[in-house]
FISE-608462 format. One record per residue (C-alpha): residue number from 1; residue in three letters; x, y, z. Coordinates in nm, 3 decimals, decimal comma. Layout:
n|res|X|Y|Z
NUM|Ala|X|Y|Z
...
***
This chain:
n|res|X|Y|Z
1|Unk|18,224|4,043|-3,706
2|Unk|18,518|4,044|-3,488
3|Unk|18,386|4,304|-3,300
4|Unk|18,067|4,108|-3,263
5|Unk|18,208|3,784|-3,118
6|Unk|18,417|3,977|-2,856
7|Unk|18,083|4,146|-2,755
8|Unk|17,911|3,809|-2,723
9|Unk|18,165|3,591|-2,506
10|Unk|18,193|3,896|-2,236
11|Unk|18,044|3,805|-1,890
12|Unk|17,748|4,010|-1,798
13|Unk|17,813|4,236|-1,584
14|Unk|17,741|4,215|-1,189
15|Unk|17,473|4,381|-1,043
16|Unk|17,588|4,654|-0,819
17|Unk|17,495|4,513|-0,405
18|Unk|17,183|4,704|-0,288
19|Unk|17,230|4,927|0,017
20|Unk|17,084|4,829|0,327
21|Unk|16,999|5,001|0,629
22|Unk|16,887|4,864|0,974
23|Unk|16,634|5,099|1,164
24|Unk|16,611|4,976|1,554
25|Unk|16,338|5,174|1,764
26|Unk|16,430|5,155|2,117
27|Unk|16,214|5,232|2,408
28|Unk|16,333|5,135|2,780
29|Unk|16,523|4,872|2,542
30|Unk|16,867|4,951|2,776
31|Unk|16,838|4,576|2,916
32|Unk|16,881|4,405|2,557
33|Unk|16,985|4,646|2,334
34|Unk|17,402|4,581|2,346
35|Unk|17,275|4,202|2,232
36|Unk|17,065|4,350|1,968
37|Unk|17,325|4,591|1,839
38|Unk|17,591|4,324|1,830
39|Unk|17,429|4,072|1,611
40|Unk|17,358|4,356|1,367
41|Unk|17,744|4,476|1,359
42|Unk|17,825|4,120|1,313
43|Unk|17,634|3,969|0,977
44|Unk|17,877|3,840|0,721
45|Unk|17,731|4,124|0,455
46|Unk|17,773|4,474|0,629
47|Unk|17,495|4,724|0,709
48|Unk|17,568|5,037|0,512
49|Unk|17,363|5,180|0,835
50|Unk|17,275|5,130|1,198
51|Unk|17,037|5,373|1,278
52|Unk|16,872|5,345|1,660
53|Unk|16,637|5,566|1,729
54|Unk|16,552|5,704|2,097
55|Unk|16,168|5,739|2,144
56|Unk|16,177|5,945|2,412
57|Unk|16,313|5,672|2,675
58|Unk|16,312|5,805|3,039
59|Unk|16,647|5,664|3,039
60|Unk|16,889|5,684|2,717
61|Unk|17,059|5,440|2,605
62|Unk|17,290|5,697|2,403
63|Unk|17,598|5,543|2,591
64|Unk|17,531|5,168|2,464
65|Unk|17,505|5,288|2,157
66|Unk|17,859|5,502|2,137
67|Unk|18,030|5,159|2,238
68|Unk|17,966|5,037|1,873
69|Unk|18,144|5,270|1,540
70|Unk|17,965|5,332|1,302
71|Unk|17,625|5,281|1,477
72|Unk|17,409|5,610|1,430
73|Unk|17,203|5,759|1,740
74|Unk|16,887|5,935|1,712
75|Unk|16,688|6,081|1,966
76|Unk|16,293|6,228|1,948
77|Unk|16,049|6,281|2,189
78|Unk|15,807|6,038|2,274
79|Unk|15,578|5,942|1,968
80|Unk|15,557|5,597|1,974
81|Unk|15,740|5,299|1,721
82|Unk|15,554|5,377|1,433
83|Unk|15,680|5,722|1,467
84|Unk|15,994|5,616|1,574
85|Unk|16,045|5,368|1,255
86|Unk|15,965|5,608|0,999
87|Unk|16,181|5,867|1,178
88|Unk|16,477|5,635|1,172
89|Unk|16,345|5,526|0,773
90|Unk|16,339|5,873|0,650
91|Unk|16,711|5,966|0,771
92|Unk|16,860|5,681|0,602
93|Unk|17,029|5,713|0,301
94|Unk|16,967|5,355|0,157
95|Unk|16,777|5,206|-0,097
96|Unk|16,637|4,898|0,115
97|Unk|16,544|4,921|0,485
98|Unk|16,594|4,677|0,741
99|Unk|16,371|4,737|1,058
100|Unk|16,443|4,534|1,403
101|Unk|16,303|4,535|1,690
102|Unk|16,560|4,683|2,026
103|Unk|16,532|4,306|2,196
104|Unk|16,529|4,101|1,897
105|Unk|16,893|3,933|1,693
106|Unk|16,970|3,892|1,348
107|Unk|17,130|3,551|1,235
108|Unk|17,470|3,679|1,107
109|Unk|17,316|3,573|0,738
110|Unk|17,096|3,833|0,729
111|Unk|17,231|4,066|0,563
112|Unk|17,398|3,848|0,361
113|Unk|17,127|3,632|0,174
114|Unk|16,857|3,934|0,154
115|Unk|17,186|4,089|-0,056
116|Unk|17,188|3,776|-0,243
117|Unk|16,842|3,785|-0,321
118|Unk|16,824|4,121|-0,471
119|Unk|17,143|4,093|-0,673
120|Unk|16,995|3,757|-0,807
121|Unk|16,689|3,962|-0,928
122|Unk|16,419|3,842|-0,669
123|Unk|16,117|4,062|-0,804
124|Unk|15,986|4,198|-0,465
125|Unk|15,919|4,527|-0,278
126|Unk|15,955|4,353|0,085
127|Unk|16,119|4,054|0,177
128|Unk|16,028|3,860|0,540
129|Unk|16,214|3,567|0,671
130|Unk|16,097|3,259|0,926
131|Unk|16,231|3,316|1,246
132|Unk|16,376|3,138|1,537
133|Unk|16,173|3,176|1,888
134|Unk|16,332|3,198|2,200
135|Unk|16,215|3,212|2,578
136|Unk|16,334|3,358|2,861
137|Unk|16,264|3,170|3,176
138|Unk|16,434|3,293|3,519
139|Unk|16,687|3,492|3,323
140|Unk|16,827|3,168|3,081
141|Unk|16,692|3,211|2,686
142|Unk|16,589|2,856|2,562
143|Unk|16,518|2,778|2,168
144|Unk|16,169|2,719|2,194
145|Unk|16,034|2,677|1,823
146|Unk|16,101|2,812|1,459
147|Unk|15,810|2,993|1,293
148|Unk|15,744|2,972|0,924
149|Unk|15,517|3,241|0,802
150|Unk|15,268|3,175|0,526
151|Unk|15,438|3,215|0,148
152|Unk|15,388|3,494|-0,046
153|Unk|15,119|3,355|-0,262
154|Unk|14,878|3,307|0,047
155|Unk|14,921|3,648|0,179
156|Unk|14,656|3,779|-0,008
157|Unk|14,424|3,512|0,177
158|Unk|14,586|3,533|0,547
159|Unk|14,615|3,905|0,534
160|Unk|14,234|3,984|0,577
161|Unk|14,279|3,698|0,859
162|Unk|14,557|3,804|1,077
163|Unk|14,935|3,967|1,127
164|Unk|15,152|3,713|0,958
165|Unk|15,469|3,817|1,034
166|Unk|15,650|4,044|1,307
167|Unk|15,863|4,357|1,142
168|Unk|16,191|4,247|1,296
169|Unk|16,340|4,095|0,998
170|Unk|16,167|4,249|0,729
171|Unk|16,363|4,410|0,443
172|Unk|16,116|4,677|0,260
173|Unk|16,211|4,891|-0,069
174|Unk|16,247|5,245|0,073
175|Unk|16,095|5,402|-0,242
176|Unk|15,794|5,192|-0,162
177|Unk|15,815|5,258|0,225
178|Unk|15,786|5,639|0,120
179|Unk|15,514|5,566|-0,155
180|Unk|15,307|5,415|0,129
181|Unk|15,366|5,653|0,421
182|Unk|15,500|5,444|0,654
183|Unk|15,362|5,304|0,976
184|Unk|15,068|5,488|1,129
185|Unk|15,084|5,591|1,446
186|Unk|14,707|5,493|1,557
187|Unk|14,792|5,145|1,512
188|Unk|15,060|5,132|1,722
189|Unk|15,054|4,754|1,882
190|Unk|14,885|4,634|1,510
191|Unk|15,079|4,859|1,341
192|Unk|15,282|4,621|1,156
193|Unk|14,936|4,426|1,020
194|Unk|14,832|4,768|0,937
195|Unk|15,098|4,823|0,714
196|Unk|15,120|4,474|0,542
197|Unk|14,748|4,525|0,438
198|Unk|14,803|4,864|0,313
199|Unk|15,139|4,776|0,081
200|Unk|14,931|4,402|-0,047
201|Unk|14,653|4,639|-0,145
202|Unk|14,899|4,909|-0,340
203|Unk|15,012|4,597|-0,537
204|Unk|15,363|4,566|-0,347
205|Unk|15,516|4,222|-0,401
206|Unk|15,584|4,011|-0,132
207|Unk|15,936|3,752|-0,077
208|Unk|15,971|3,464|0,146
209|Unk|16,327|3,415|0,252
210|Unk|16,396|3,043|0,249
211|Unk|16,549|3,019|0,578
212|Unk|16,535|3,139|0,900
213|Unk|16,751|3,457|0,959
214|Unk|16,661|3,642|1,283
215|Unk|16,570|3,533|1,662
216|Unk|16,243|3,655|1,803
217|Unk|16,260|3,680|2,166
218|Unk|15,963|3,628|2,404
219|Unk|16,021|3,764|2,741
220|Unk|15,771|3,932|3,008
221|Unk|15,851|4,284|2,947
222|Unk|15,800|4,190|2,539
223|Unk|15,495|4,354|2,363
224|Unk|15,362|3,976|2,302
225|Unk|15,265|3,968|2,688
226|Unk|15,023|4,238|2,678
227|Unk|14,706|4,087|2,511
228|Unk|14,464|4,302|2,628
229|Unk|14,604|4,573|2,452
230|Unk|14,676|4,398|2,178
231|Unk|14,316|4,241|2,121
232|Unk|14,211|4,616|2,112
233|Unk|14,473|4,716|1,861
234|Unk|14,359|4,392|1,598
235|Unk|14,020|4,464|1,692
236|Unk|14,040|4,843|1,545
237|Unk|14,268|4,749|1,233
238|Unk|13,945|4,480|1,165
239|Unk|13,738|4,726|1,220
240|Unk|13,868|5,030|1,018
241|Unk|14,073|4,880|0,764
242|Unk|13,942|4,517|0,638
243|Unk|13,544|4,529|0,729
244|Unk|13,479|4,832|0,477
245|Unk|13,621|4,643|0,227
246|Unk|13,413|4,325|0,276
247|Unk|13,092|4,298|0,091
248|Unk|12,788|4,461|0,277
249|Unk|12,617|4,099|0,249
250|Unk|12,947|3,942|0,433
251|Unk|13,080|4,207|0,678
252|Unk|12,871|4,090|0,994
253|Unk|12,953|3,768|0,945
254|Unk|13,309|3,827|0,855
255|Unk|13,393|4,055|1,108
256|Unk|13,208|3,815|1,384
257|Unk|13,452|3,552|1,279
258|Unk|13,766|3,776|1,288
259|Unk|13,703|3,946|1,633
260|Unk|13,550|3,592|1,769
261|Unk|13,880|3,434|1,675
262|Unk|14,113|3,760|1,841
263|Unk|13,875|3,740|2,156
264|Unk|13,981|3,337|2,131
265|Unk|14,338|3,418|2,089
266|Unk|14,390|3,678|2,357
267|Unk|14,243|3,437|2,627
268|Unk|14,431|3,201|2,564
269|Unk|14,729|3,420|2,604
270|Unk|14,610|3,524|2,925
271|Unk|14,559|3,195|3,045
272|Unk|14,912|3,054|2,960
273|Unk|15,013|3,387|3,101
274|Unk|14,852|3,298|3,461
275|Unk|14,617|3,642|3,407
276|Unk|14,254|3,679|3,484
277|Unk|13,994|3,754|3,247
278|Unk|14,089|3,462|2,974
279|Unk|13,760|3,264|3,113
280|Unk|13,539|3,581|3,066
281|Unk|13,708|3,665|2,690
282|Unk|13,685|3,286|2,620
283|Unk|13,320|3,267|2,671
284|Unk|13,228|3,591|2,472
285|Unk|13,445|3,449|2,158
286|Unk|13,186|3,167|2,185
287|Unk|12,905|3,324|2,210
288|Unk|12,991|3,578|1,935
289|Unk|13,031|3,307|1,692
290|Unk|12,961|2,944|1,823
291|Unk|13,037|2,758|1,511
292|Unk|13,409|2,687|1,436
293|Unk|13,730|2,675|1,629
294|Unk|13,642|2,404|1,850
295|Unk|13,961|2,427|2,076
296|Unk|13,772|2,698|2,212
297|Unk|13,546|2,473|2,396
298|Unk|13,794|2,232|2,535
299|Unk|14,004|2,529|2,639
300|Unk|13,705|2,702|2,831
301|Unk|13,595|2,343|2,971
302|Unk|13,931|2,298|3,109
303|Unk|13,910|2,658|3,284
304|Unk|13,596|2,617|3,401
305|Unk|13,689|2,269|3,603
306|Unk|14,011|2,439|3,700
307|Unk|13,805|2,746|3,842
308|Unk|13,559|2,502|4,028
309|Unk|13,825|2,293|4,155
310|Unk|14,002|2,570|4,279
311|Unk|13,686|2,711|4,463
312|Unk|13,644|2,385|4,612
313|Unk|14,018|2,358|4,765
314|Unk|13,930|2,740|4,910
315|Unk|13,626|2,660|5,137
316|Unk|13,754|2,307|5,173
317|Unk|14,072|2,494|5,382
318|Unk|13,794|2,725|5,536
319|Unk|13,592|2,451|5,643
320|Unk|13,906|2,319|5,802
321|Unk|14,042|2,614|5,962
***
């Protein structure tokens, strides 16, 4: 009985802290990298391990790397960051893997409050966190915006849709990581999207952090300002991974909706970009699907006049020279 009541009043005990390990691909990164490499080195819960890995930069950015201890190098040849992520994944010793992007921060919480969610017994196989936007404009980073990804419990809808979240800042199980096979390698540019569709359909479970805990940074050399590329990366993922698992009766008109609404997206990026060809792109998102999205229209309207006006000013100066 004694014996009993000791047993009863004793504290549970803690659950041991998972390990965690931040994988940074870096290609050309030289230019933010230190910045990068700091806010990891920094967070109020310690990595366990830094791993960077070298995809086959023309330049290496070994020496940035050696400033920081403890901060493991890896070099491979050129592959691409899907090959580069899983290279850096599958030398790390940890049971949780941290991925982050070479121009990208962490919040110093990172660390800490995935660590908190684990020990508190979060049921999840990846967690993802809103993040904090910021601009460069003429070399000075401005705050421009935090971005709240969808919950878990509309993933399973926005999934099909589109890329919900960016992989700098996600947190996945490395057993799982493994279990999947990592990134592929054809995706690269949707390769991220790729993967969250193929770990929702193995049953992984998804986790919302509840605040946001890294910086995504939008500059001109950033992957974000190439959406021609881009469109053509979604547009294969749509087209190889989500249409065959539509319904016969539903895929054209799923799969008009879905590229219609990439074509849409991708010209507008071009026109806030100051590029040619968002007009064109516009146009054929329209006439793919007409019904829907009616931004579209006002956009292209505005274009159009923009176009004409600026056709106008040209032979008007002709006229006067």
């Amino acid at each position: 009985m004694t014996n009993d009541r000791k047993a009863a009043v004793e504290p549970a005990a803690t659950p041991a802290a998972p390990s965690l390990a931040i994988v940074i691909p870096v290609y050309n990164g030289r230019k933010h990298l230190a910045e990068t490499l700091q806010s990891c080195v920094q967070q109020l819960c310690p990595a366990d391990e830094i791993i960077v890995v070298e995809d086959g930069s023309p330049k290496s950015s070994r020496d940035i790397v050696e400033l920081l201890p403890g901060v493991r190098y890896v070099d491979q040849p050129n592959g691409g960051v899907s090959s580069a992520r899983n290279h850096g994944a599958s030398v790390a010793t940890a049971d949780w893997i941290c991925f982050l992007d070479q121009d990208d921060l962490l919040l110093p919480d990172h660390l800490e409050q995935l660590s908190k969610a684990i020990q508190s017994g979060v049921r999840a196989d990846l967690f993802y966190t809103p993040r904090v936007v910021l601009s460069c404009v003429d070399g000075v980073w401005t705050t421009r915006e935090s971005q709240s990804p969808p919950a878990a419990r509309h993933l399973a809808r926005v999934l099909p849709i589109r890329c919900p979240f960016p992989p700098s800042g996600t947190c996945v199980r490395r057993s799982v990581f493994e279990a999947a096979g990592g990134f592929r390698s054809r995706y690269d540019l949707a390769e991220d999207w790729e993967f969250w569709l193929r770990l929702n359909a193995m049953g992984a479970v998804f986790h919302l952090l509840p605040t946001p805990t890294v910086c995504y940074r939008v500059h001109m050399e950033s992957n974000s300002h190439r959406p021609l590329p881009i469109l053509n990366a979604n547009l294969r993922v749509i087209r190889e991974q989500i249409l065959p698992s539509v319904f016969f009766l539903k895929r054209l008109w799923v799969g008009k909706r879905l590229i219609s609404t990439q074509e849409a997206d991708a010209a507008i990026l071009l026109r806030q970009m100051g590029q040619d060809g968002g007009q064109r792109l516009l146009l054929r998102s329209i006439v793919r699907l007409p019904l829907g999205n009616w931004r579209r229209y006002k956009i292209a309207a505005h274009m159009l006049t923009h176009g004409l006006r600026n056709v106008s000013h040209k032979d008007t100066s002709r006229f006067r020279a």
